[in-house]
Every structure is written in structure tokens, then in C-alpha cells.
C-alpha positions in Angstrom: 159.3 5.9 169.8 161.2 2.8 170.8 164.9 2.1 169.7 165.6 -0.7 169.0 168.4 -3.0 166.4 169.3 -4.0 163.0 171.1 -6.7 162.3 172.8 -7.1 158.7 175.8 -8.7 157.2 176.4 -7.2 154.0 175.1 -2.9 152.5 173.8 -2.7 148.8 173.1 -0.1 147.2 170.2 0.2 144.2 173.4 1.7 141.8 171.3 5.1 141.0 175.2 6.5 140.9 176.6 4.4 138.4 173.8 2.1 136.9 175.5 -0.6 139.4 174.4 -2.0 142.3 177.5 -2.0 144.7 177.7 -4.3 148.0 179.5 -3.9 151.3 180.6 -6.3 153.7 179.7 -4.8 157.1 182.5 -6.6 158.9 185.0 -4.2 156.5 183.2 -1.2 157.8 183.6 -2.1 161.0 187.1 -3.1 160.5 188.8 -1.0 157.7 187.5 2.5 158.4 189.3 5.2 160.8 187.6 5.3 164.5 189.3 9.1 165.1 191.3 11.5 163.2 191.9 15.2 164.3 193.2 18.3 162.6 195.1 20.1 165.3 197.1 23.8 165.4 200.7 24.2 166.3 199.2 24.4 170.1 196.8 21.2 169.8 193.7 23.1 169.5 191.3 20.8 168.1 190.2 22.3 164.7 188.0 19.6 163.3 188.1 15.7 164.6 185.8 12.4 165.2 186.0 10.8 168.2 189.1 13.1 169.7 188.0 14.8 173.3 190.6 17.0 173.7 193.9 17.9 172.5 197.0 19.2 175.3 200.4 20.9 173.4 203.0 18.8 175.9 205.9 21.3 174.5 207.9 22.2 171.6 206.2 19.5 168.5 204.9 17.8 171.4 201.1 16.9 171.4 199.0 14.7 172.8 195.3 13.9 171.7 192.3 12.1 173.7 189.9 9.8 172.4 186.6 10.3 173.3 186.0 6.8 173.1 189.1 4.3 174.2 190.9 1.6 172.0 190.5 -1.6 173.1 194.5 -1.8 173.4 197.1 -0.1 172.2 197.5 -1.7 169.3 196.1 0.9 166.9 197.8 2.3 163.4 197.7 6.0 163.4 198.8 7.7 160.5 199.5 11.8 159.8 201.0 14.3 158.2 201.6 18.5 159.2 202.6 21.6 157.5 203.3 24.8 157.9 203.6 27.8 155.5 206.1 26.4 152.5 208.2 24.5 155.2 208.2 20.8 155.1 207.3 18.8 158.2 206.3 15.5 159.1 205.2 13.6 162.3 208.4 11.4 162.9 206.5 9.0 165.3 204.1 8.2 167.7 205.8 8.8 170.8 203.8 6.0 172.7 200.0 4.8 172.4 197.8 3.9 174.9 194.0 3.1 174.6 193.0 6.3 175.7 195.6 8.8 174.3 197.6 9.4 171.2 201.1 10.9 171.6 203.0 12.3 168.3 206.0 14.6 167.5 206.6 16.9 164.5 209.5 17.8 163.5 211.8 19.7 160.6 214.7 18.0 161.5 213.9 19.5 165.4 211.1 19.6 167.2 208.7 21.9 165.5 205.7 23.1 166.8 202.9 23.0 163.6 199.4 22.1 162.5 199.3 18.2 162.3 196.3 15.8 161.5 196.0 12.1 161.9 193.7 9.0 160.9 193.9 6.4 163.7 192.4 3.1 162.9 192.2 -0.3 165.3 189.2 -1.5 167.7 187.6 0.4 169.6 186.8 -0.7 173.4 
């Protein structure tokens, strides 16, 4: 069988759900919806992601996660959160982005290492 391409603007659905058909620009898809978000341990072992290759524990809350697919630049959102038993964390920052490579830090007021997830959304190369 040949692949080949479809070409559409907008998604509908027939409203079977709610009775309603519903439409979708395609250029929101391609735009608003996360290109990779991981669910990493406390030593970046990758425990479910999309679109992360690999993850490498860079020390103490230190973690750094490749995409599988670059960013066209660096100028991505990324967006996360971590816990850890009853303890509250959070990821304080990513430490630097680059198309290829998210960088983040966790922390309870220090350096922590704990499970972490992100959602990373910008345009992919």
C-alpha cells in the first residue's frame, strides 16, 4: 500500500458525544498542544514520556531530559511539577533550554532529588 497525504484545515466531529458537532482548527493542534512531557524518578529514569529519548540525573535535583525530536529553538515553555512522599517540592526553574535538551532543578528549599514531570510546548524542528 502506498502512503501518501491529507491535507485539511479545520477537524469536526459528527457530535455522537454530546448531540453536538464540535470543530477544530488544525493550526491550534499544531500549535497549542504539548510536543513532549516526561514523568521521571528521583534518578531521571524515564517512567512514561512522548517524545523524551532519554533522561541523565546531572546530581543532587539536577536532571536533564532529551528530546527525541529537537525544538526548533530554544524558545519553548516547559512547565512541571514533583513530589515526593507528603513532602512538598517544586521544580524552581529551568536551568537553561536548548533545542535538543531540557535542564530543570527541584528543590525543597535545597536541591532535592525527587520524581518530577513536565509538559513542554513550542515548535518542533
Amino acid at each position: 500500500m502506498a502512503n501518501g497525504t491529507i491535507a485539511f484545515d479545520t477537524l469536526s466531529t459528527s457530535g455522537q458525544i454530546s448531540g453536538t458537532a464540535k470543530f477544530l482548527d488544525t493550526d491550534y493542534i499544531a500549535s497549542g498542544s504539548a510536543k513532549a512531557w516526561v514523568l521521571g524518578t528521583n534518578a531521571a529514569v524515564l517512567t512514561n514520556s512522548f517524545n523524551i529519548a532519554s533522561g541523565t540525573d546531572q546530581g543532587t535535583g539536577f536532571y536533564d531530559y532529551a528530546f527525541t525530536n529537537n525544538f526548533s529553538n530554544a524558545n519553548y515553555s516547559a512547565a512541571g511539577v514533583c513530589a515526593e512522599g507528603a513532602a512538598n517540592f517544586m521544580i524552581s526553574a529551568v536551568r537553561s533550554t536548548s533545542v535538543s535538551t531540557q535542564k530543570i532543578l527541584t528543590h525543597a528549599g535545597s536541591a532535592a532529588d525527587v520524581k518530577n514531570n513536565s509538559n513542554i510546548c513550542g515548535d518542533l524542528a
